[in-house]
C-alpha positions in Angstrom: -30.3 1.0 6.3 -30.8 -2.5 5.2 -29.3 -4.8 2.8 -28.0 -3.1 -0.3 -31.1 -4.0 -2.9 -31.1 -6.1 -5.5 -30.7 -4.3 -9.1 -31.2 -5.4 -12.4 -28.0 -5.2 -14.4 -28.0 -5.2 -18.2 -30.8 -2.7 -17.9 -31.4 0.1 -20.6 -32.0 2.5 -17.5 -28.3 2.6 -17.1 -24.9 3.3 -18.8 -23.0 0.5 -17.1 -23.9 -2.3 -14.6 -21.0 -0.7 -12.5 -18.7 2.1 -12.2 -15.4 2.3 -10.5 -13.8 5.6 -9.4 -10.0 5.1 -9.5 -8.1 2.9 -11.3 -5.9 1.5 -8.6 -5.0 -2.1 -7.8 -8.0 -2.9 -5.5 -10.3 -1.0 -8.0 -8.9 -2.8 -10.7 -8.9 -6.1 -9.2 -12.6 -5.4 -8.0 -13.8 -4.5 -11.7 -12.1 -7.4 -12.9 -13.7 -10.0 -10.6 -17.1 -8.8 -11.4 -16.9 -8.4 -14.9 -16.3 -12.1 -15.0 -19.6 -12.7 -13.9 -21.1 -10.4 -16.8 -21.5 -6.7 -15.3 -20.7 -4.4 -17.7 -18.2 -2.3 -15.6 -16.4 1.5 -16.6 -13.2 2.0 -14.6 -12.8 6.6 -14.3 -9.1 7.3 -13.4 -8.5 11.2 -12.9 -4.6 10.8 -14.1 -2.3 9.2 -17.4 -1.5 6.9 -15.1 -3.5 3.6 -13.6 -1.7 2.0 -10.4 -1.9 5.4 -8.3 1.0 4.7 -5.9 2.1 1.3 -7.7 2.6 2.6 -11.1 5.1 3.7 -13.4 6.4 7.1 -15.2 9.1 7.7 -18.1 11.2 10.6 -17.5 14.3 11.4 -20.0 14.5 7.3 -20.5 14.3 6.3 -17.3 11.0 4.6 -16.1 10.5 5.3 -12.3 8.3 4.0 -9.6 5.7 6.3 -7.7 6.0 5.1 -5.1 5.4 1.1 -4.5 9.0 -0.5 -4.8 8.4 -4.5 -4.7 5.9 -7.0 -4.3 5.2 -9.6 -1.4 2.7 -12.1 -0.1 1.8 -12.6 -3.6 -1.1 -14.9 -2.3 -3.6 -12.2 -2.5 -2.9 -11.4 -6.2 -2.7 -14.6 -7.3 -5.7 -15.1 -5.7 -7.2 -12.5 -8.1 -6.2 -14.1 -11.3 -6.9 -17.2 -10.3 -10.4 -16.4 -9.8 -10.9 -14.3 -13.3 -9.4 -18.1 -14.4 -6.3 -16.7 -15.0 -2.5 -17.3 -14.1 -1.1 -14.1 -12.9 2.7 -15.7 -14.4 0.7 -15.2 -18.1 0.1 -11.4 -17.6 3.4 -10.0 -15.8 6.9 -11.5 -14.9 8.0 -11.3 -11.3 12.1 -10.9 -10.6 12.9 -12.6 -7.1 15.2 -10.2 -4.5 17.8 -11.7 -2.7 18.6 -10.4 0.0 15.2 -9.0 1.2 17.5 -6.0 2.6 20.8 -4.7 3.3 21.0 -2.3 6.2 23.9 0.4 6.6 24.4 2.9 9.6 26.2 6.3 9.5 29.3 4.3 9.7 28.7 3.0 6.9 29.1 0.0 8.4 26.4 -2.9 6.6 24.8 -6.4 6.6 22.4 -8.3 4.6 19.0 -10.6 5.1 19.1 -13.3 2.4 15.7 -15.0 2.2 16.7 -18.6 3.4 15.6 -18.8 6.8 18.9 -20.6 7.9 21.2 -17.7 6.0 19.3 -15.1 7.5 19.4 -17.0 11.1 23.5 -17.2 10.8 23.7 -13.4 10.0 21.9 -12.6 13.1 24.0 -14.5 15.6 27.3 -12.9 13.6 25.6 -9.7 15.4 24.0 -11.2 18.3 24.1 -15.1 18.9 21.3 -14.7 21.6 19.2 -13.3 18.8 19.7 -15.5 16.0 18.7 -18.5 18.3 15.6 -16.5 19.0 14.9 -15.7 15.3 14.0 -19.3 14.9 11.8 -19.4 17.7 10.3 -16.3 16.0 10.1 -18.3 12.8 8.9 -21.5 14.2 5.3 -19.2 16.2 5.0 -17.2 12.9 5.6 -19.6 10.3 2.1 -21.5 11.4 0.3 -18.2 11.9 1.2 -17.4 8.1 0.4 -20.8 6.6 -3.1 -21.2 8.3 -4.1 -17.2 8.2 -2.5 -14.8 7.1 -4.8 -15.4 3.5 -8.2 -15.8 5.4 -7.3 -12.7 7.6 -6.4 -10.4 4.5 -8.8 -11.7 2.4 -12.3 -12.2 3.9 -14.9 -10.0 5.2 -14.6 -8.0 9.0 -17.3 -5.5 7.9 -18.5 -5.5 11.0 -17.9 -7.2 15.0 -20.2 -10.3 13.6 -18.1 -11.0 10.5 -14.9 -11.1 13.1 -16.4 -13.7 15.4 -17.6 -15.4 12.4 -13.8 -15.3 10.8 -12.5 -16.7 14.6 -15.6 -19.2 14.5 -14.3 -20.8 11.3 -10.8 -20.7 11.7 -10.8 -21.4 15.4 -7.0 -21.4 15.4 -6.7 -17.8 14.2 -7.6 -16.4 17.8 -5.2 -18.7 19.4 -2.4 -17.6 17.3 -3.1 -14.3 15.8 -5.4 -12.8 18.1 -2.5 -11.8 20.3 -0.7 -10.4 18.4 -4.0 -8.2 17.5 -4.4 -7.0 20.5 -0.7 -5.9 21.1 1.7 -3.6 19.3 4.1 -4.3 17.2 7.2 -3.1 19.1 5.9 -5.4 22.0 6.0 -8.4 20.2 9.4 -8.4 18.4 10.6 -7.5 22.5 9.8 -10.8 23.6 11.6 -12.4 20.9 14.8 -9.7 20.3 17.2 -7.8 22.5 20.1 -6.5 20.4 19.3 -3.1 19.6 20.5 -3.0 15.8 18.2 -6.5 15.4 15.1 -5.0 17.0 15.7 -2.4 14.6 16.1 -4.4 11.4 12.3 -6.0 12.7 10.8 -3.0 13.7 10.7 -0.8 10.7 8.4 -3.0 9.3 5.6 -1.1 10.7 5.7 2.1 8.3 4.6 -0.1 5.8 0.9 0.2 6.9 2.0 3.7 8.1 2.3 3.3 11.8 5.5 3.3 14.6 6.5 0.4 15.9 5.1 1.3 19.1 1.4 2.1 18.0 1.5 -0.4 14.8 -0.7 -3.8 15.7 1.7 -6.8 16.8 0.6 -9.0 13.7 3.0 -6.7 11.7 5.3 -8.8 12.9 4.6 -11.4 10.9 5.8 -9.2 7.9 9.1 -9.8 9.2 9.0 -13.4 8.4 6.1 -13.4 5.8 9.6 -11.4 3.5 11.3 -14.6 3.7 9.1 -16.8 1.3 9.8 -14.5 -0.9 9.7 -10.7 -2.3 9.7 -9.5 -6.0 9.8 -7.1 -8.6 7.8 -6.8 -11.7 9.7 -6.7 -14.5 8.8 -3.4 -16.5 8.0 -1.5 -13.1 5.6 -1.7 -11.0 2.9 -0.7 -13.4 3.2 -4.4 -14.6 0.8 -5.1 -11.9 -2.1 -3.1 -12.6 -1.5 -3.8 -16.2 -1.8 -7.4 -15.6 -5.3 -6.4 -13.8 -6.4 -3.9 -16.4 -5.1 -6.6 -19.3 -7.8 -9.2 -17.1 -10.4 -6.7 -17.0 -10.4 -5.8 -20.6 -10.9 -9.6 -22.0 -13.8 -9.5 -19.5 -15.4 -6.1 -21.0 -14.1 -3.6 -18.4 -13.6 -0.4 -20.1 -10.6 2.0 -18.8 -10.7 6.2 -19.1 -8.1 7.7 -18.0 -7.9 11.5 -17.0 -11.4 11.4 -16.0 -11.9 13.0 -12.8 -15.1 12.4 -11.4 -16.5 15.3 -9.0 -19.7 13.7 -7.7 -21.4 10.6 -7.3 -25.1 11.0 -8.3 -28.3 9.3 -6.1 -31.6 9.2 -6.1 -33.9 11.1 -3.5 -33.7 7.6 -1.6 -30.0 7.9 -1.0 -29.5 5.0 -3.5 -26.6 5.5 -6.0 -27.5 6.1 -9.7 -24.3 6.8 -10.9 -21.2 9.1 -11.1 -20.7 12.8 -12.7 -17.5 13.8 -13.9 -15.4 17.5 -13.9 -16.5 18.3 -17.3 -20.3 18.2 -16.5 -21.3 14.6 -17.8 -23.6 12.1 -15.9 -23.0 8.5 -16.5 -25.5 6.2 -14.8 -24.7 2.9 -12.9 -26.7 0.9 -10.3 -23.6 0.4 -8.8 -20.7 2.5 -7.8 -17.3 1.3 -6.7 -15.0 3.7 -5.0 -11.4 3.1 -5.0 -10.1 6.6 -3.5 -9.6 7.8 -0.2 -12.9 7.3 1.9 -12.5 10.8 3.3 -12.8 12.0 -0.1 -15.1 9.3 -1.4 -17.9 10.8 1.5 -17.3 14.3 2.3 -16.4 15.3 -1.2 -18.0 12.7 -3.5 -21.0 12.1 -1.8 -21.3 15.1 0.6 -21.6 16.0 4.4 -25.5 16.9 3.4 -26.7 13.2 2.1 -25.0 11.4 5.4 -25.9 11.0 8.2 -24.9 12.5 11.2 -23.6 9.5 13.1 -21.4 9.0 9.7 -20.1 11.9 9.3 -18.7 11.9 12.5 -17.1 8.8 11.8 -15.8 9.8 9.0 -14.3 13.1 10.9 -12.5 10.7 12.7 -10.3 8.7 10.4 -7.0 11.1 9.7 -5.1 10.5 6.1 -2.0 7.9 6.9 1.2 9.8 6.7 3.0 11.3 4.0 6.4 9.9 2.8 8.5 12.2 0.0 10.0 9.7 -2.9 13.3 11.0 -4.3 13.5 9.7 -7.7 17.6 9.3 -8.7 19.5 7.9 -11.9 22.9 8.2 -12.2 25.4 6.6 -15.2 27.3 4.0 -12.8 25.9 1.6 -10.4 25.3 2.9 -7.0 27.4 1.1 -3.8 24.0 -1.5 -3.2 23.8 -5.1 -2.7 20.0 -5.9 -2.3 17.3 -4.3 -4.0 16.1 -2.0 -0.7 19.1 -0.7 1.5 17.9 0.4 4.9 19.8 2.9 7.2 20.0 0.8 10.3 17.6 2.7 13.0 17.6 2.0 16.7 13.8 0.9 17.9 13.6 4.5 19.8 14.4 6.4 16.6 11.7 5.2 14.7 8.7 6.3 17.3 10.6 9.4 17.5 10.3 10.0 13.8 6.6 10.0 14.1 6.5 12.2 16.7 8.2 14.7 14.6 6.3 14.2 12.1 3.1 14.9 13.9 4.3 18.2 15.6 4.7 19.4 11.7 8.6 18.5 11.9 11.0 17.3 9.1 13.0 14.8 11.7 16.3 15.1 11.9 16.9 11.4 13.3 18.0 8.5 11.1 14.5 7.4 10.9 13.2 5.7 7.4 15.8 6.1 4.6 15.5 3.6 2.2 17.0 3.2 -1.1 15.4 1.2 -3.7 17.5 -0.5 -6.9 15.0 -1.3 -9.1 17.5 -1.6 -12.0 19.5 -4.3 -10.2 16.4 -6.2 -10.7 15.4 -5.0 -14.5 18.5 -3.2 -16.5 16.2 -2.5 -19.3 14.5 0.6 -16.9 17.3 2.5 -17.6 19.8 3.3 -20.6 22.5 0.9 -20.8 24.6 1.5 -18.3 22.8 3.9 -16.4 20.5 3.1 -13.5 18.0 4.1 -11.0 17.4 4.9 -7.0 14.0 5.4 -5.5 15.6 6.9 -2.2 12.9 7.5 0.8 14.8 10.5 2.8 14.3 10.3 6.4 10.5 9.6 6.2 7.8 10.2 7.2 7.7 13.9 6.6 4.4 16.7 7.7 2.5 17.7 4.8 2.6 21.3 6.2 6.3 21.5 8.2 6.3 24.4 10.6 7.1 28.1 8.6 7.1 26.9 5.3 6.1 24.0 2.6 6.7 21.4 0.0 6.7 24.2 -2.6 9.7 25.9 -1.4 11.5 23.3 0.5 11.2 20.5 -2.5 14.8 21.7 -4.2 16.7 22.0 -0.6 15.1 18.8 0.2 16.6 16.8 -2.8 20.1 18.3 -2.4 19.8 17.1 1.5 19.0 13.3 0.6 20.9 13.5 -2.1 24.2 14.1 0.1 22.8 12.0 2.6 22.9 9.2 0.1 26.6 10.3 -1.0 27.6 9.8 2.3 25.9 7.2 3.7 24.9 5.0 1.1 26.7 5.1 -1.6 29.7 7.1 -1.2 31.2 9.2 -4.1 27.8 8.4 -6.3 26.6 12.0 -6.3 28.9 13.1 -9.1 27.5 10.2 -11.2 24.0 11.5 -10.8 22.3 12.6 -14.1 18.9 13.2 -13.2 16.7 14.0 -9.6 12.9 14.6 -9.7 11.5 14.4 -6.1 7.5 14.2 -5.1 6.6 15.5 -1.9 3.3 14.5 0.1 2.1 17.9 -2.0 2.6 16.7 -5.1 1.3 13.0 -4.1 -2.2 15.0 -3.1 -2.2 17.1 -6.5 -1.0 13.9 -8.7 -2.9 10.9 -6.7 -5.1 13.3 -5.2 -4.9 11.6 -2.0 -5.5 14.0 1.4 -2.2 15.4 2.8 -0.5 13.6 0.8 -1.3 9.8 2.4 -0.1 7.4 0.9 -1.5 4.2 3.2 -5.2 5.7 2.9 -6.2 6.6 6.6 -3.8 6.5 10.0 -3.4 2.9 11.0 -3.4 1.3 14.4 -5.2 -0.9 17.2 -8.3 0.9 17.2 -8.5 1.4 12.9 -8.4 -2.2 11.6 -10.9 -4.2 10.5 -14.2 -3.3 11.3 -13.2 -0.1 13.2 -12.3 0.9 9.2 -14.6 2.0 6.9 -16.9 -0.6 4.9 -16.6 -2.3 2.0 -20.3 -2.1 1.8 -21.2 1.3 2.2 -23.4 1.6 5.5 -24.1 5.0 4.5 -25.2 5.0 1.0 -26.8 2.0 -0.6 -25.1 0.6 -3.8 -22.2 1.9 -2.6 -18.5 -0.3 -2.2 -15.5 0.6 -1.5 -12.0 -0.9 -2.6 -8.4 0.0 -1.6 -6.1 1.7 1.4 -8.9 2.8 3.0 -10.4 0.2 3.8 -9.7 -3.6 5.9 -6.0 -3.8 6.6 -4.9 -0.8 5.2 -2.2 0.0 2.6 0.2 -1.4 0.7 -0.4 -4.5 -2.5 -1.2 -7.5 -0.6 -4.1 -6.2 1.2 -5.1 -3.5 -0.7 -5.3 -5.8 -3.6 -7.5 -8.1 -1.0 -9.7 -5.5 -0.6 -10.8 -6.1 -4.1 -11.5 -9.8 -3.6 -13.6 -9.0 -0.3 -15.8 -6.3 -2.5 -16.2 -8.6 -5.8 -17.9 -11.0 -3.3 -19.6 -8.5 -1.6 -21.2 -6.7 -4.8 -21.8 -10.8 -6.2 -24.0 -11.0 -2.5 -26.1 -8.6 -2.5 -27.0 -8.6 -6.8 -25.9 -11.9 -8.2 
């Protein structure tokens, strides 16, 4: 279809120089980037809420995450601010986590991963002293890898096979030391490095953080391992602090924020060209420019419709599946739970964790260890809580079907806190369950009804070998023109530090083609 063409912004024709559908962190970041440059940009957001999965909501007086728990690789989003000519310390505080994790088994047995490299190193060889000599040869191969790439990797352009080559062309290291691990899996290069099975687990598990098993994730999830130990935070506030900090950006720069807009259709011209956006309640706001920040499923089969694409896209879209679903069991209790860190892992063998996806895509709540992980947030900040009382964010053997076999989230969702609930009593933190005042649960259901994200995803689209990069869906619409996308969808998938590079890859895209 051609270059996306040129428009004239600040023209009467239109409502807006640009509109963005969803007010999540790459959406935000996007409209934020651009409005420095003068667009006069509208930011729709269906719920109360901006953030979608790294926000914030106040329950009885306790203020609970969604469904992000912490911040890493704060590059990216520094990145952001930096370019708006900001500081991202002036618009949020960040608490620093030490350790990065505890782990626990069934046993109830535990350890800990402090951030210092050499800390960490010495608790490895307490469990394996063939291991912790090999965590530093781990170190030492990813340590260059995340200096030199990681940023340029997350952060610029693979729209397409030529932007890749381009990428490799001007960081000519990138395929000597990253390419690799590209092109492998995850659980294949933690193998070379780690033997003990309770240490391949603590570096495997990694890989449901972009939604994938260890075994089908790609090897430069590895890195995240490592990338954990220059540091991992937590806003103070909640996590809402960070798209506050974006929407506070935006705002000095013009962007105007609705919330509990939906928006039902995106309007264009009988040349396929965008023209704007029309929302539930029947109103038409024009735009020459439309940013999407929702599911790309959604964003083209329901937005745009099957009719105005075609047929070679729709088939690609038909191809991308909605990453998994993960249920958040929000917890607060009047004492402070048995923790030391602020996220408590149960300590899964390698084989466990591929065998919990496998359950989970024969529409089977797994009964294996898994991904349970308890999240502290009011270690970190007190002031989320009453005095005295405090909070667990507690993923229950994830990841979970959005339709398990003879029933659903409906009925299951009180049995199903009651079950992690005792599974944290026992495991976790024993004895805690009489101290618990308040449990509130949302299920992949209630994460498509509140977020409105497909079955429940909550990293955008399935992620693995063949589904990153360009094999994802563009930044720069190929399919409509005027059209960008921001978020999990798209480049590397979910979670803050790339979804929030999505949105510097798109404000340079949108700056390209009009500016």
């Amino acid at each position: 279809m051609g270059r996306n063409p040129k428009v004239k912004f600040g023209s009467d024709q239109y409502d807006y120089d640009m509109i963005t559908i969803g007010a999540g962190i790459g959406g935000l970041s996007t409209s934020a980037l651009v409005a420095k440059e003068g667009l006069k940009v509208l930011v729709l957001e269906q719920s109360d809420l901006i953030g979608g999965c790294c926000s914030t909501y106040e329950d009885k007086g306790y203020k609970l995450d969604v469904g992000a728990s912490i911040v890493e690789v704060i590059d990216a989003m520094e990145e952001v601010f930096r370019r708006c000519g900001k500081k991202a310390e002036d618009y949020m505080e960040l608490i620093p986590c030490d350790p990065i994790y505890a782990f626990v088994d069934e046993k109830g047995q535990r350890f800990a991963y402090p951030v210092d490299w050499d800390e960490c190193a010495k608790v490895i060889s307490e469990i394996d002293p063939r291991d912790g000599k090999s965590f530093y040869k781990f170190m030492k191969k990813g340590r260059k890898s995340i200096e030199k790439y990681l940023l340029p990797l997350f952060s610029l352009p693979m729209q397409t096979m030529g932007d890749s080559l381009k990428l490799m062309l001007k960081y000519p290291g990138l395929m000597v030391n990253l390419m690799p691990q590209m092109l492998s899996t995850h659980e294949a290069v933690i193998k070379k490095y780690f033997k003990n099975p309770i240490v391949l687990g603590s570096m495997a598990f990694q890989s449901y953080f972009v939604g994938a098993p260890p075994e089908l994730c790609p090897g430069f999830m590895g890195l995240v391992a490592l990338t954990e130990h220059y540091g991992i935070w937590y806003p103070k506030g909640g996590m809402i602090a960070i798209p506050n900090g974006l929407a506070a950006v935006g705002k000095e720069f013009g962007v105007e924020i609705r919330t509990n807009t939906l928006v039902d259709r995106i309007l264009l011209d009988d040349k396929n060209v965008v023209k704007g956006v029309r929302t539930a309640d029947g109103t038409e706001i024009t735009a020459p420019v439309v940013l999407s920040n929702i599911n790309a499923i959604v964003t083209y089969k329901n937005l745009i419709g099957r009719e105005n694409l075609p047929w070679h896209i729709n088939k690609g879209i038909n191809s991308f599946t909605p990453s998994m679903g993960c249920p958040m069991v929000y917890l607060a209790m009047d004492t402070a739970p048995d923790l030391i860190a602020h996220h408590t892992m149960i300590a899964s063998p390698l084989d466990q964790l591929n065998e919990s996806w496998y359950d989970y895509k024969n529409d089977v709540i797994s009964k294996k260890a898994g991904q349970s992980l308890a999240c502290w947030p009011t270690d970190a900040d007190p002031d989320l809580a009453p005095k005295g009382h405090h909070i667990v964010n507690f993923v229950y053997n994830g990841p979970v079907p959005y339709a398990p076999i003879g029933s659903n989230w409906d009925l299951l969702k009180e049995r199903y806190i009651e079950d992690a609930i005792d599974y944290f009593d026992r495991v976790f933190s024993p004895g805690i369950k009489k101290h618990i005042v308040y449990a509130q649960a949302s299920t992949p259901l209630d994460f498509e009804r509140r977020l409105l994200a497909p079955r429940g995803c909550i990293y955008g689209l399935d992620f693995d070998i063949t589904t990153v990069g360009p094999m994802r869906p563009r930044s720069r619409s190929w399919a409509v023109k005027n059209l960008y996308l921001a978020g999990a969808s798209t480049h590397m998938s979910g979670g803050i530090p790339t979804v929030m590079s999505s949105g510097l890859i798109t404000s340079e895209l949108i700056k390209e083609d009009h500016l």
